[in-house]
ROMAR-336930 format. One line per 4 residues: their letters; for each residue x, y negated, z negated of N, C-alpha, C, O. Coordinates in steps of 0.1 Angstrom, whole numbers. Atoms other than C-alpha are relative to their C-alpha. Example, Ala and Ser with C-alpha at 12.3 -4.5 7.8 and 13.67 -1.06 7.14 Angstrom:
2
as) 9 12 0 123 45 -78 9 -12 0 19 -12 -7; -9 11 0 137 11 -71 -8 -11 -8 -3 -22 -9
This chain:
246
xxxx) 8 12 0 0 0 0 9 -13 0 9 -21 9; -14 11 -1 29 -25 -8 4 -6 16 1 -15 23; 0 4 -19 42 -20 28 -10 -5 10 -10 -12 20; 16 6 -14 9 -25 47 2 -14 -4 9 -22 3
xxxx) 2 12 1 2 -55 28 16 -10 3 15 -20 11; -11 8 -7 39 -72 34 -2 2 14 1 -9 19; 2 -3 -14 32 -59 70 -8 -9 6 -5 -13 17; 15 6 -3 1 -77 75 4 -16 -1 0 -25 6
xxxx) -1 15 4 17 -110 56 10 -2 8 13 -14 7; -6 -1 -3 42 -104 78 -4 -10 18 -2 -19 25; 9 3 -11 21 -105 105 -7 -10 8 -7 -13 20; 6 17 1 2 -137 99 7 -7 1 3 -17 6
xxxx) -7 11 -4 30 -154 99 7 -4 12 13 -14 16; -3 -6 -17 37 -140 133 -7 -14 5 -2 -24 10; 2 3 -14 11 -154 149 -3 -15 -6 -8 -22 2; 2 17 4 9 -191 128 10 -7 7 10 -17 15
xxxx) -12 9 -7 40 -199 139 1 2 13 9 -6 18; 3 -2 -15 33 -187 175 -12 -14 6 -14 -21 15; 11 13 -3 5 -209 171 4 -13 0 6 -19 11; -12 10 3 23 -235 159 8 -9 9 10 -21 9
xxxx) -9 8 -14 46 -238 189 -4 -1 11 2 -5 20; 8 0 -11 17 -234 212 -2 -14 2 1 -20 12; 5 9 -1 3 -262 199 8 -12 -1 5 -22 6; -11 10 -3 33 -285 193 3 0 16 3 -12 21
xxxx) -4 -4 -15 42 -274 231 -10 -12 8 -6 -21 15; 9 5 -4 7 -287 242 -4 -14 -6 -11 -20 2; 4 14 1 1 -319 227 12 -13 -2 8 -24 -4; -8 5 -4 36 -332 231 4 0 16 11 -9 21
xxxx) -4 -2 -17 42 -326 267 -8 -8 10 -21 -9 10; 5 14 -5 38 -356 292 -14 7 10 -24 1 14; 12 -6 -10 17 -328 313 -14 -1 -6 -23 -3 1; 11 -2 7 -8 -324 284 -6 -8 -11 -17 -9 -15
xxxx) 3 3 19 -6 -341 251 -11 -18 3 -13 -26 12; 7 18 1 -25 -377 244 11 -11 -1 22 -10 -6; -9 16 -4 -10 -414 251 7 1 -19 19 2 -21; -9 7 9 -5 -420 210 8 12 -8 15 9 -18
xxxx) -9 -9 8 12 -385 200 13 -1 8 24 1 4; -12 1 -4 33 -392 231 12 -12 -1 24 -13 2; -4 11 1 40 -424 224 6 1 -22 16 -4 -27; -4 -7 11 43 -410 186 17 6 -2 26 3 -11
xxxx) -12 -12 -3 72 -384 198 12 -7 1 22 -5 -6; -10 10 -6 92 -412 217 9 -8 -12 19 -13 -8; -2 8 13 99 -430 182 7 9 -11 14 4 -19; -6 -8 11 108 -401 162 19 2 -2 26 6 -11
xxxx) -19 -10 0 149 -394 176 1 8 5 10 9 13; -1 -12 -4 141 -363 183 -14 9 5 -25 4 4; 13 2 -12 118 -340 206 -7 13 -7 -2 24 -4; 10 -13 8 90 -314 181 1 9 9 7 19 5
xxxx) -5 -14 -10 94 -290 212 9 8 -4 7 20 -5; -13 -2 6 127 -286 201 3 4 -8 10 14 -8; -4 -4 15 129 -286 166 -9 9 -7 -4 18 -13; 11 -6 7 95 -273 154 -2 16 4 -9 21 14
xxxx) 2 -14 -5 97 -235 154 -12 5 -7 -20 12 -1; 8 -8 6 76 -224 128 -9 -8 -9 -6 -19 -9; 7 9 12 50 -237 100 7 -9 -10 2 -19 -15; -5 7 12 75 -248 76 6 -10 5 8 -18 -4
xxxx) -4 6 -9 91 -269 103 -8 -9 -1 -1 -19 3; 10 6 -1 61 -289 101 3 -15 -10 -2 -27 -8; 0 13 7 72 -313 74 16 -6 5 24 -10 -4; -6 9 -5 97 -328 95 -7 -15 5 -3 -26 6
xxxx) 12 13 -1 67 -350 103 1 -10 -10 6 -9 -21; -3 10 11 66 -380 85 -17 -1 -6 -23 0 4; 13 2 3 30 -384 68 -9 -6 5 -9 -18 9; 12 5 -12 -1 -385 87 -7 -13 -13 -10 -13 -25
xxxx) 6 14 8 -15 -422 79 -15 -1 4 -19 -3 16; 17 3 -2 -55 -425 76 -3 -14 7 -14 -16 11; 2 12 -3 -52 -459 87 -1 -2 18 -8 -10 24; -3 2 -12 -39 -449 123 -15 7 8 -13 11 19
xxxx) 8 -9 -3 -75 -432 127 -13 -15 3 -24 -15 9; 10 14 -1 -92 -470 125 1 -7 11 12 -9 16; -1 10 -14 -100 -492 156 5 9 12 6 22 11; 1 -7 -13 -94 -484 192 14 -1 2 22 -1 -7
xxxx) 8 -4 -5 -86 -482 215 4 19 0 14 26 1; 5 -17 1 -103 -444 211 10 10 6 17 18 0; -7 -10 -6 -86 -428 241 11 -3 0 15 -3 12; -14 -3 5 -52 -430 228 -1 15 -1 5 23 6
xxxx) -2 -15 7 -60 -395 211 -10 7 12 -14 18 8; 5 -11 -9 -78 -382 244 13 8 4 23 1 7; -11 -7 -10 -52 -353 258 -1 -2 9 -13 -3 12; 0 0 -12 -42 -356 290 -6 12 8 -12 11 19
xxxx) -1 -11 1 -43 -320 291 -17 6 3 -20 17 8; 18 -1 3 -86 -324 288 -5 -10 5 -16 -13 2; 6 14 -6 -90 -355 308 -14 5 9 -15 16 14; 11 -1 -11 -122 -357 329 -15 8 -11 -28 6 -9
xxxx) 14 -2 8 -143 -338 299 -7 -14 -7 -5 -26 -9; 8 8 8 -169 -350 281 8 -2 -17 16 7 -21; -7 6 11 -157 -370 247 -9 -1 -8 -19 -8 -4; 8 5 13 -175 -371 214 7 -6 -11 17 -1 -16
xxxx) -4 11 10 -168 -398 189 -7 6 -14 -19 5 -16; 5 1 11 -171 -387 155 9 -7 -11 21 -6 -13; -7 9 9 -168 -415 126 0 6 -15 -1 18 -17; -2 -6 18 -165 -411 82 -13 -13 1 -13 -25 6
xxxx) 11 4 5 -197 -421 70 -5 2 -15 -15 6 -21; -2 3 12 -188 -428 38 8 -12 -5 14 -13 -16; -11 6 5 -169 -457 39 -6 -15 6 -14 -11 15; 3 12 -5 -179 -495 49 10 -6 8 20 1 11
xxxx) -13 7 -16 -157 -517 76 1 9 9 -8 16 12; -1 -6 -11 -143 -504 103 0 16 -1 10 18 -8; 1 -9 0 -149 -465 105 12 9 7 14 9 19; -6 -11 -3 -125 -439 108 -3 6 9 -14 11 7
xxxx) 2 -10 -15 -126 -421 142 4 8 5 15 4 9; -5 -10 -6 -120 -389 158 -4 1 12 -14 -6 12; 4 -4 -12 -127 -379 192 3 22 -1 13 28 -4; 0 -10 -4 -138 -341 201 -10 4 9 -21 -1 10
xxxx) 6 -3 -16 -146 -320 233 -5 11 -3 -16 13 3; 6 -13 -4 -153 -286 226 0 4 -20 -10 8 -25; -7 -7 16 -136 -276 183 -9 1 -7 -9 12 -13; 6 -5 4 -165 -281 170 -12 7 3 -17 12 -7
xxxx) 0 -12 -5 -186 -258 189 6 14 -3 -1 24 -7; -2 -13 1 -161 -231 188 2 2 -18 1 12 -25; -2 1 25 -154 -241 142 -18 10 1 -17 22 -2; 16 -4 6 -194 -230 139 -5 11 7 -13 18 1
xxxx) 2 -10 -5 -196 -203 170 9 9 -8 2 18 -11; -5 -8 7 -171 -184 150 -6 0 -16 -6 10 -23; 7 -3 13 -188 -191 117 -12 6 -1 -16 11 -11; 11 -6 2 -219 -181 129 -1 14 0 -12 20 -2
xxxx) -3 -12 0 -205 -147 132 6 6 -18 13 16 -20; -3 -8 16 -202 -143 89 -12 -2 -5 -13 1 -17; 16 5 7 -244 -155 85 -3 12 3 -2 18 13; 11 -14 5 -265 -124 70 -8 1 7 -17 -6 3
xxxx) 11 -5 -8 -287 -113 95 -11 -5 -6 -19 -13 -1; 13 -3 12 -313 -110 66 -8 -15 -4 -20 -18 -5; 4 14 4 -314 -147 57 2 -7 8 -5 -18 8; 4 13 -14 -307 -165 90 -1 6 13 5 2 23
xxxx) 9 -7 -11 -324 -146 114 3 -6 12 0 -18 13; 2 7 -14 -314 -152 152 -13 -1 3 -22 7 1; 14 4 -5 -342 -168 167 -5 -14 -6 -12 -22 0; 9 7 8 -351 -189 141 6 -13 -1 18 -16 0
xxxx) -2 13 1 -354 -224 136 5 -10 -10 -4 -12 -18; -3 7 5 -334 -249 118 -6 -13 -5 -15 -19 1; 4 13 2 -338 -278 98 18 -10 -4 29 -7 -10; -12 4 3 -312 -300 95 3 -17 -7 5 -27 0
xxxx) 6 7 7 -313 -322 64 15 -9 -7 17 -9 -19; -13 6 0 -279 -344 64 1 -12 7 -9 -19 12; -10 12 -1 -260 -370 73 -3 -4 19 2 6 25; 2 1 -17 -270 -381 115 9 -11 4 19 -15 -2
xxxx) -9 12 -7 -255 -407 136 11 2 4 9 11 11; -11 -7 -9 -219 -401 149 7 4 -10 18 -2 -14; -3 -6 8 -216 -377 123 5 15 5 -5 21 10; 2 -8 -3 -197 -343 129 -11 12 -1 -15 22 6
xxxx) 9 -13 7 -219 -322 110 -11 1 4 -16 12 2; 12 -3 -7 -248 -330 129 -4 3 7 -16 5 8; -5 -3 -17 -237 -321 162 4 15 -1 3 24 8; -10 -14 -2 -219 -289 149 -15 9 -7 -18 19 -2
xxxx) 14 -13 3 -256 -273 129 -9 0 7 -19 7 6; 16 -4 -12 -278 -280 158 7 9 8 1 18 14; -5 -3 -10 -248 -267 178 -2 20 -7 -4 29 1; -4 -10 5 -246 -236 153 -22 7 -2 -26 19 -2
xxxx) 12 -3 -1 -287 -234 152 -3 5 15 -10 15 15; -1 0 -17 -286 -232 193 4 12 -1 -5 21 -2; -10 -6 -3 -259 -211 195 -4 15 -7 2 25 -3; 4 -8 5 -280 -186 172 -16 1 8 -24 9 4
xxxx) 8 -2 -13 -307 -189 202 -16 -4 -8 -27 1 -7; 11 7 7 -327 -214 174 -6 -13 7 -6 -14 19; 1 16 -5 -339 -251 179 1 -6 -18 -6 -2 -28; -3 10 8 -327 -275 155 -9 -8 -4 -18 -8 4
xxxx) 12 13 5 -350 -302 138 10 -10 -13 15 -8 -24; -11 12 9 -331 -333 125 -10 -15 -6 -18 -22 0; 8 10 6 -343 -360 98 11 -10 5 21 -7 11; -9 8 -7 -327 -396 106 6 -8 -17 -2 -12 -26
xxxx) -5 2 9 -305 -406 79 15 -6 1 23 -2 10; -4 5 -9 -281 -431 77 10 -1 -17 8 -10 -26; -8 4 10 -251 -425 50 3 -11 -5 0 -14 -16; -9 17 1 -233 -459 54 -12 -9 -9 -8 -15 -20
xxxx) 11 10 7 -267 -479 42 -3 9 -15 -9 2 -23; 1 -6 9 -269 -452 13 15 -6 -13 15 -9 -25; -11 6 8 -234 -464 0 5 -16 -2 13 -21 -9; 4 14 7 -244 -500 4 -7 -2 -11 -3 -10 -20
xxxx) 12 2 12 -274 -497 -19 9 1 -15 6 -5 -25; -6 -1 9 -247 -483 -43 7 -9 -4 7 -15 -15; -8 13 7 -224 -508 -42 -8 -9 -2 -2 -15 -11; 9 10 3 -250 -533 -46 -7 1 -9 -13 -9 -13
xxxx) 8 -3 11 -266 -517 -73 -17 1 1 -25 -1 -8; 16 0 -3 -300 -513 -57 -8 12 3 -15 16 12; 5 -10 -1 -309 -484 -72 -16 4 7 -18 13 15; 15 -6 -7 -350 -485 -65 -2 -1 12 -12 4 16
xxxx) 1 -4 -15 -340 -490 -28 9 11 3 9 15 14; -9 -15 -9 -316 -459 -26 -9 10 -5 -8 21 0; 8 -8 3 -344 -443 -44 -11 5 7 -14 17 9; 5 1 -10 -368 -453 -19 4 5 14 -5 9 22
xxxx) -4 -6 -11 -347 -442 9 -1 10 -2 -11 15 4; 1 -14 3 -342 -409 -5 -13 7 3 -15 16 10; 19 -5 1 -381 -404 -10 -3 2 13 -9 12 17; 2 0 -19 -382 -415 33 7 10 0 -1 19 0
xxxx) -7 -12 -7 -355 -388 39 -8 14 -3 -11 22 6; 5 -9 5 -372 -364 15 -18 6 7 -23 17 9; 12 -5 -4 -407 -372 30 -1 5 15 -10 13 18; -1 -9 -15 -395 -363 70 6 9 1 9 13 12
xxxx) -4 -13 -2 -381 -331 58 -11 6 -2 -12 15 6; 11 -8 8 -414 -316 40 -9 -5 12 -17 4 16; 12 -3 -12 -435 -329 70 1 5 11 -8 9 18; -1 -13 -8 -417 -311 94 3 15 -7 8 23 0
xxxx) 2 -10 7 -418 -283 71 -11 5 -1 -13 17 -4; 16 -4 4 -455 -285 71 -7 -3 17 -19 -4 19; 6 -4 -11 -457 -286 109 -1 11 6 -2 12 19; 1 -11 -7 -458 -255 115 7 4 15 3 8 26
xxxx) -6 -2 -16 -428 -255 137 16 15 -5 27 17 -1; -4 -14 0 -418 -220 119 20 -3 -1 29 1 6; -17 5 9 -382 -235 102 -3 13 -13 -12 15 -22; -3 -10 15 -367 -204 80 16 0 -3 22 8 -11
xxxx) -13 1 3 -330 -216 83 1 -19 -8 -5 -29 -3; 0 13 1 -322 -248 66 16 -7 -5 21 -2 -16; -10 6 7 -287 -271 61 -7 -12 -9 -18 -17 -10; 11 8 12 -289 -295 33 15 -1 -6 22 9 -8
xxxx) -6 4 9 -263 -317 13 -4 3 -16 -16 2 -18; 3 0 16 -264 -310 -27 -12 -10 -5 -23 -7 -10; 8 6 2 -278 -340 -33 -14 1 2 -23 0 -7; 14 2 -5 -307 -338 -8 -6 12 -2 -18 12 -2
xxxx) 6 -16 -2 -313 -298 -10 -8 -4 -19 -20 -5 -20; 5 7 11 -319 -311 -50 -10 -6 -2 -17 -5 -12; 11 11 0 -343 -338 -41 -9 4 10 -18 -4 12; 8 -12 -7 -360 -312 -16 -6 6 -10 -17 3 -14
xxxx) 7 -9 11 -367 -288 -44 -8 -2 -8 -16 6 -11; 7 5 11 -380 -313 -70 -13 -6 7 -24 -6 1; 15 10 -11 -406 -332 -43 -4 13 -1 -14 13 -8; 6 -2 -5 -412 -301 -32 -11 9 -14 -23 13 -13
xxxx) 7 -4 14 -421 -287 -72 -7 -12 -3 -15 -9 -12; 12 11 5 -441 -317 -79 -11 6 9 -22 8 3; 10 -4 -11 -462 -305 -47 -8 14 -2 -19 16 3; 3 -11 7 -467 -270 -65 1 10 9 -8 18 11
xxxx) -4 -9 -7 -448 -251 -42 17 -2 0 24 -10 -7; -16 2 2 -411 -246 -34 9 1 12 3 1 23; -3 -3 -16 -384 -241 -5 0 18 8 3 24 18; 0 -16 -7 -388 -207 -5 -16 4 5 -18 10 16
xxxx) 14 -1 -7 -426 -205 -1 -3 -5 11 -12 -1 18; 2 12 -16 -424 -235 27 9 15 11 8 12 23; -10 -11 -5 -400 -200 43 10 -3 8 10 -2 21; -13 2 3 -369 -208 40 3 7 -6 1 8 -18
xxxx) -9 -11 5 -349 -179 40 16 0 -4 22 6 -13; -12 2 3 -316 -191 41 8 -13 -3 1 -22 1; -3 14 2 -297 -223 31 14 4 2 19 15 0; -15 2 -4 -262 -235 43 1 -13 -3 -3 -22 5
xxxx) 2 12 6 -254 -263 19 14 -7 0 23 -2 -7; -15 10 3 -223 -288 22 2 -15 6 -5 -25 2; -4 17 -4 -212 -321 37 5 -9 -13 11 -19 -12; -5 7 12 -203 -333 3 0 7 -13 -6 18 -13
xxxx) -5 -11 4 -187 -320 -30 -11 6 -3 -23 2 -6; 15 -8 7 -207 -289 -41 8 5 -12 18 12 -10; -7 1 15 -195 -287 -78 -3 19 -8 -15 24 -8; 1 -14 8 -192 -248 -98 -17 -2 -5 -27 5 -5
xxxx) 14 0 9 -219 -265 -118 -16 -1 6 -26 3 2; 12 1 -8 -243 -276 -92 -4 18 7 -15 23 7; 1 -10 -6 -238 -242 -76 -11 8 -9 -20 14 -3; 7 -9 8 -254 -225 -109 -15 -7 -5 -24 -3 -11
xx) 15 10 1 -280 -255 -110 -3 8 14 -6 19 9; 9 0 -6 -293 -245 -76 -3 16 2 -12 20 9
């Protein structure tokens, strides 16, 4: 048993670091990579093709800066390598000023087509219809659970919700209007729940899956009777404690 498992750890490290120099290979190279990694590379001294063989190689990098993720222009970080696709803009919708920006073409698609292959048969039934009770607007997460509702040969159903004005109200201290919004978010999930449009998968932040449950116990029913069989809860932290709350 010892040997297998060194074998195996052996193994993985095989193919990280194969990975590794795939992708250093590909997003540095004038054939493939984007204007600001190549414009990045040119500044360093020296050429990551080169030096970067393996994972640990990796902190030759000097520290990725959150800041260089602000303002345009966007297609700096398009690859060349992917020119001519289609481009999706996703921002941080948690933050006020200028927003944080990524650009992606295909990643998350394949992040959630591969995750959809570890959901229980039992509780998220191909076929079946989502709800999708999060964060909208040029948010990834909203793009990736309709994409992962689809992709399970569902249809998605999305409430309109708008982070950024949720973490105004806080800094402003205006609790009875974040209360109020909540109540709106809370009230266009429970009425497509009660359209009879046969939703038995549902995502759902902590917060809102919480403020789902309690609307929907004042109402003298619950999310499992509305049939909702399965829940896939994240976008924000989900705490040990909250876990044994829900």
């Amino acid at each position: 048993m010892p040997g297998n498992f060194t074998a195996r750890v052996q193994e993985a490290k095989a193919r990280l670091d194969a990975h590794v120099q795939e992708t250093i290979a590909w997003h540095f190279s004038p054939e493939t990579g984007c204007p600001f990694w190549l414009e990045f590379a040119s500044k360093l001294g020296w050429d990551p093709r080169k030096e970067i063989h393996c994972f640990e190689d990796l902190r030759a990098f000097p520290p990725f800066q959150d800041e260089w993720l602000r303002g345009g222009p966007v297609r700096r970080w398009v690859p060349k390598g992917l020119a001519g696709r289609p481009v999706y803009i996703f921002e941080t919708g948690g933050t006020t000023g200028v927003p944080k920006s990524r650009i992606a073409i295909e990643d998350f698609r394949i992040d959630y087509e591969m995750f959809s292959d570890t959901l229980p048969e039992q509780y998220f039934p191909r076929g079946a219809n989502w709800l999708m009770l999060g964060p909208s607007g040029p948010r990834r997460l909203r793009l990736a659970v309709e994409h992962l509702c689809q992709h399970r040969d569902g249809i998605c159903f999305c409430v309109d919700l708008d982070p950024r004005w949720v973490i105004r109200l806080l800094q402003q201290g205006r609790l009875d209007h974040l209360e109020t919004y909540k109540a709106h978010v809370i009230e266009q999930a429970i009425t497509l729940l009660n359209a009879g449009q046969e939703i038995r998968c549902l995502f759902a932040t902590p917060k809102l899956l919480e403020a789902l449950a309690e609307a929907l116990e004042n109402r003298g029913t619950s999310i499992r009777k509305m049939g909702i069989t399965g829940i896939f809860a994240g976008g924000t932290e989900f705490t040990p404690q909250f876990t044994r709350f829900a």
